[in-house]
C-alpha positions in Angstrom: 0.0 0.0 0.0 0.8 3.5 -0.1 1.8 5.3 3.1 3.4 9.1 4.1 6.4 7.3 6.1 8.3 10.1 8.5 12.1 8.5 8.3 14.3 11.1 9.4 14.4 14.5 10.3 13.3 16.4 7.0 12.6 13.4 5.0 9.0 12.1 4.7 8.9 10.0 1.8 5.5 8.7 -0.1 6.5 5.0 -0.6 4.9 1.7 -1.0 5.0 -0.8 2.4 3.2 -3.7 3.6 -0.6 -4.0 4.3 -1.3 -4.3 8.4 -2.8 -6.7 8.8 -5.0 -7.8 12.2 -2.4 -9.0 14.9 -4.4 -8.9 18.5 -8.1 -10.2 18.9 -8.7 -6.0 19.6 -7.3 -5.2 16.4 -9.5 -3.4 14.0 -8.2 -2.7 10.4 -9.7 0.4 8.3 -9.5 1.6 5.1 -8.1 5.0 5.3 -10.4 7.5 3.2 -9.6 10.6 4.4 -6.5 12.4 6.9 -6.3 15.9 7.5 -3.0 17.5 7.4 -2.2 19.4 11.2 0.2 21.4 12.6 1.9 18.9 14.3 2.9 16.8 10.8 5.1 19.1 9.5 6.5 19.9 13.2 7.0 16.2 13.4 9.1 16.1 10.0 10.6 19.5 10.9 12.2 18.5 14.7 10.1 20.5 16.6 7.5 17.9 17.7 9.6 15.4 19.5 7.9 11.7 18.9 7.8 8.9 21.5 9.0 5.9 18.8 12.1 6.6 16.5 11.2 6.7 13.3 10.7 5.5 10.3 6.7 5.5 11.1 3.8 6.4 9.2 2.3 9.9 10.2 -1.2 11.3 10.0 -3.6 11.5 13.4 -6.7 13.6 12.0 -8.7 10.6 10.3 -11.6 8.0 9.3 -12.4 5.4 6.8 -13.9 2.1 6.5 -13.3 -1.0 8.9 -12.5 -3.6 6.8 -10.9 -6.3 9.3 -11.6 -7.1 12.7 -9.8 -9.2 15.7 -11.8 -12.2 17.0 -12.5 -10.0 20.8 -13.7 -6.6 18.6 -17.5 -6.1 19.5 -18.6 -2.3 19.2 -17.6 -2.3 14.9 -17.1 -5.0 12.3 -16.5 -4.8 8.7 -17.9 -2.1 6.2 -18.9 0.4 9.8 -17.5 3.6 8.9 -15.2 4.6 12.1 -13.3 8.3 13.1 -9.9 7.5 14.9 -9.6 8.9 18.1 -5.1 8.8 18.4 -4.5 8.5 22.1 -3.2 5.5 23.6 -2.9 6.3 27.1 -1.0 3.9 29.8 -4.3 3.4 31.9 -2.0 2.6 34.8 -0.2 5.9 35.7 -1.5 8.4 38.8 -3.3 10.6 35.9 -4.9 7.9 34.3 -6.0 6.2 37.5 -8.3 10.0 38.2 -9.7 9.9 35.2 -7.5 12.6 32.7 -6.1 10.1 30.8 -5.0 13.2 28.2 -2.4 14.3 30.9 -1.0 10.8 31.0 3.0 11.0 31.3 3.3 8.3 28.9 0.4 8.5 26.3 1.1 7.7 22.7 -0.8 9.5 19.8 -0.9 7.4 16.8 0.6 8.9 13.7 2.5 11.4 16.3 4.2 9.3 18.3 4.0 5.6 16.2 2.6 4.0 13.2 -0.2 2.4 11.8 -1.4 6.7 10.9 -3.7 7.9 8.9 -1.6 9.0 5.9 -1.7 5.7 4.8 -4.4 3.4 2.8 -4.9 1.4 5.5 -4.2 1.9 9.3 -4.2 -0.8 12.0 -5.8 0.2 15.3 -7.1 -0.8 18.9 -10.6 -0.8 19.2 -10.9 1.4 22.0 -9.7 4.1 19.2 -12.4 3.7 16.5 -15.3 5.7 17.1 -18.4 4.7 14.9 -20.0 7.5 12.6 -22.8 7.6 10.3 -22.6 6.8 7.3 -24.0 9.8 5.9 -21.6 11.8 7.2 -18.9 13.3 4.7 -15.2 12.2 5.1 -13.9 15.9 5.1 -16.5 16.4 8.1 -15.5 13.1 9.8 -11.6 14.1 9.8 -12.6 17.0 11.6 -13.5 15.3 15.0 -10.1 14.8 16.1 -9.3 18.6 16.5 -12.4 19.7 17.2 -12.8 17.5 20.2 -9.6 19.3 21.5 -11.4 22.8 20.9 -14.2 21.6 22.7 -12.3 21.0 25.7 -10.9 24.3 25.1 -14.2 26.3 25.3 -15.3 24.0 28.9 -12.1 25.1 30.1 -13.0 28.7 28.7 -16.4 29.0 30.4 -17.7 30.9 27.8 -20.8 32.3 28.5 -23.8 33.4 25.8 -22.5 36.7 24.6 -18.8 37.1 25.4 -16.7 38.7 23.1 -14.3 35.9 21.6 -10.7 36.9 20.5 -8.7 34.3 18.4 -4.7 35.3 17.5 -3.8 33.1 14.4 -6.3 31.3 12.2 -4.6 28.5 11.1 -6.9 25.4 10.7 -7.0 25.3 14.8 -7.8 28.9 15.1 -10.3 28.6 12.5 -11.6 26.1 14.2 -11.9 28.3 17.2 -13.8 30.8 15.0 -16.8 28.5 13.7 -17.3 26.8 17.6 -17.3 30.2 19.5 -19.1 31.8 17.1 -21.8 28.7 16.9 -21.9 28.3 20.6 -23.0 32.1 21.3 -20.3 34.5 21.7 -21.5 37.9 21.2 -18.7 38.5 18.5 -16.2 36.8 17.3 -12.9 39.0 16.5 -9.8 37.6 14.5 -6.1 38.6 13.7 -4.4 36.6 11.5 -1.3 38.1 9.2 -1.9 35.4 6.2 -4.5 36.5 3.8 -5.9 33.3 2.7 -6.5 32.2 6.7 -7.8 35.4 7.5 -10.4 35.6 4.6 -11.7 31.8 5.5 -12.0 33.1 8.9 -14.5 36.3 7.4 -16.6 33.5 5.4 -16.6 31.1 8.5 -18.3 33.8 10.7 -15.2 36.2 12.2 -17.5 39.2 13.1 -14.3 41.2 12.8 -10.7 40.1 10.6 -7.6 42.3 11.7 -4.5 42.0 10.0 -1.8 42.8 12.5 0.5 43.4 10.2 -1.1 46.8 9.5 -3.6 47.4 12.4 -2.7 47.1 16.2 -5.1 44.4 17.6 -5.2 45.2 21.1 -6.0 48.8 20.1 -8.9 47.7 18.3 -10.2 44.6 20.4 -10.6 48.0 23.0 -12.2 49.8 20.8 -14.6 47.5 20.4 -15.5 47.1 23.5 -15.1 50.4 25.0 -12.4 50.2 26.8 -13.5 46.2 28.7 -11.3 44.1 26.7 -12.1 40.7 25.7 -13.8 38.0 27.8 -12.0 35.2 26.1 -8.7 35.4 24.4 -7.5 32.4 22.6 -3.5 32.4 21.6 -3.4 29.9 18.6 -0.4 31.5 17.1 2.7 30.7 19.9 4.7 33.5 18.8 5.7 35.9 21.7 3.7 38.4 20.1 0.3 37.1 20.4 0.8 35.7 24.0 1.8 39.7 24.9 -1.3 41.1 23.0 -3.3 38.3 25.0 -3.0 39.8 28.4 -3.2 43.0 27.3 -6.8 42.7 25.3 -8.6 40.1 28.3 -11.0 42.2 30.2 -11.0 42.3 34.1 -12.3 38.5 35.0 -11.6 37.2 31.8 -10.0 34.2 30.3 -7.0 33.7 28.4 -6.5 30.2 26.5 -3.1 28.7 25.5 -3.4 26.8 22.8 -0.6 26.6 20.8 2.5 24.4 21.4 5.6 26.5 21.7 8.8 24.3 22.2 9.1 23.5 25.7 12.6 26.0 26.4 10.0 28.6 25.0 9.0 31.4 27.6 7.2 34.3 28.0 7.1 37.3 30.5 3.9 37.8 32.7 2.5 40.3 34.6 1.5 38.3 38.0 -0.1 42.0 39.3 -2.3 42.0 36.1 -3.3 38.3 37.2 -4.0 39.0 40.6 -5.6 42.4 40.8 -7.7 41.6 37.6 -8.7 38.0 38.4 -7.5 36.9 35.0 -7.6 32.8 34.5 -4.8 31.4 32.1 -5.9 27.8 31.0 -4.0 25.5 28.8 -6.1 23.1 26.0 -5.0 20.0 25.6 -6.4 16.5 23.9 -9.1 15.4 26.1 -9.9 11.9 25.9 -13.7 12.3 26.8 -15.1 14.9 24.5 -14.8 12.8 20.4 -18.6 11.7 21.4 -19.6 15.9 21.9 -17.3 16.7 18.8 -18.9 13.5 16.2 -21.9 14.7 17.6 -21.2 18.1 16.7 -20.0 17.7 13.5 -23.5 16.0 12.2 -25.1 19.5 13.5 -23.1 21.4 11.1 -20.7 23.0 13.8 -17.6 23.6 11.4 -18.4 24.1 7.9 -16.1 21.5 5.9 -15.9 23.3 2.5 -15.1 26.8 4.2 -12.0 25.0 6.3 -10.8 23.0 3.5 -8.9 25.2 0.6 -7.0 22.3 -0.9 -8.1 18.5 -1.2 -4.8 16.6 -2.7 -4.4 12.4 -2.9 -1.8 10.9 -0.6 0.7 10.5 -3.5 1.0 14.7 -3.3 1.4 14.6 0.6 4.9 16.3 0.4 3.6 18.8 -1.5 0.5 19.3 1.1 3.4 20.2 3.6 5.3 23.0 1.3 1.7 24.4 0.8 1.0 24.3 4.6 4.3 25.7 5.1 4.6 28.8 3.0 1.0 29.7 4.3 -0.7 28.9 1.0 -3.5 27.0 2.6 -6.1 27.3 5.5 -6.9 23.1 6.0 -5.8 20.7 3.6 -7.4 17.0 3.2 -5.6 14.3 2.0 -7.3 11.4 0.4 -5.7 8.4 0.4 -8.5 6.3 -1.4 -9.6 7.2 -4.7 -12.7 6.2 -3.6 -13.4 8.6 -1.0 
């Protein structure tokens, strides 16, 4: 089969390998039909997300297809049920697991992040516990959306956002976009954006951004306080990890109001705070993370239209193309891509 195979540091090579095939009696086998490209892919290839197995490993975490193989002890899908993959493999032993936040495992492994069988493949090998039925009906550039949406979902609990806050999102790559659609869906009073690129900023106008700055010509914090005379936002979400953003953050969160960290700086990255601004304001800093328990909210979602699929999407590209998926991604020339390993999907 063809698979996206991540062998060295720069070098992800399109290549032919073996078919999985079942190994466990909890093995489920699915034909891959669609992976969206994240972040994190070209951070794996690039050295900046560290990975848990050395490679070479196929990559891909954001995807869905057809079950086409089961192991003899699989009981909640068999053959031909289409299935979203949730990645996380957590330990189920450790102190974190053992309270319930599997996410915040120490030793949790993301498939296609941190091993093989992922999605950028035509076929991907997986515990059952990680397929997650889906209707049929449901479009594979809607079903690949689950993954990080169920992420942002856990990000707006942790938010608190209330009907009618004013929502701020720094950087609308396909995660801040994201952001956009669910705050703006969920009742947030208005929805403000800042986003340099032009492409990401103008999906985020036709995905509901109530108001797009570029802050490459306009000062956002300026303007978020305009906009609100003077308050600030309720809800700041820093998508972009650049020092920048993280700065502008605090400075455009109202008194009592929430600032999420979302993107994933390298861990020596740091940033200065104001601990008086914290204190005296009663500003909350959260951090979003993968949560294990939201994919049911998120598949859910997803049938009710949450995140419009054909806004997100600019570029839909077969797996043979994936290299070039990750120079478009790179040079900013796309908001989401989808890859499509079967030419069936």
């Amino acid at each position: 089969m063809l698979a996206g195979v991540f062998h060295a540091l720069n070098d992800l090579r399109v290549e032919e390998v073996p078919t999985p095939k079942i190994k466990t009696p909890n093995d489920v086998l699915i034909e891959v039909k669609a992976c969206g490209l994240c972040g994190t892919d070209p951070g794996i290839i690039e050295g900046r997300r560290p990975t848990a197995v050395p490679p070479p490993f196929i990559i891909g975490h954001e995807y869905a297809g057809v079950v086409v193989d089961v192991g003899s002890k699989v009981e909640s899908v068999k053959p031909e049920d289409h299935v979203v993959v949730r990645p996380t493999i957590p330990c189920q032993k450790c102190y974190y697991c053992r309270i319930g936040s599997p996410s915040l495992c120490r030793s949790y492994l993301d498939i296609g992040v941190d091993m093989g069988d992922g999605g950028f493949a035509e076929y991907s090998l997986i515990p059952e516990n990680n397929a997650y039925k889906i209707p049929e009906y449901m479009k594979w550039k809607d079903a690949v959306l689950v993954e990080p949406l169920s992420i942002v979902l856990n990000g707006l609990r942790l938010a608190q956002m209330r009907t009618g806050d004013i929502v701020v999102v720094l950087g609308t790559g396909p995660i801040g976009l994201n952001w956009t659609a669910v705050a703006k869906r969920s009742g947030a009073g208005k929805v403000i954006i800042s986003e340099p690129n032009d492409i990401r900023r103008s999906r985020a106008d036709k995905i509901g951004a109530d108001v797009c700055i570029n802050p490459l010509k306009e000062n956002p914090v300026e303007i978020v306080r305009d906009l609100t005379d003077g308050v600030g936002a309720n809800i700041v979400v820093e998508a972009a990890g650049i020092s920048a953003t993280y700065e502008q953050a605090f400075e455009m969160t109202s008194y009592a109001g929430r600032i999420v960290f979302f993107a994933l700086p390298p861990a020596e990255f740091k940033i200065q705070i104001s601990p008086h601004d914290i204190v005296r304001n009663e500003k909350l800093i959260v951090g979003n993370w993968v949560n294990y328990f939201t994919f049911p909210a998120a598949i859910t979602s997803i049938q009710n239209g949450i995140l419009p699929s054909d806004i997100l999407f600019t570029d839909e590209l077969p797996l043979s193309e994936l290299t070039k998926a990750m120079e478009l991604h790179k040079q900013g020339k796309s908001a989401k891509i989808l890859i499509k390993p079967s030419i069936s999907a």
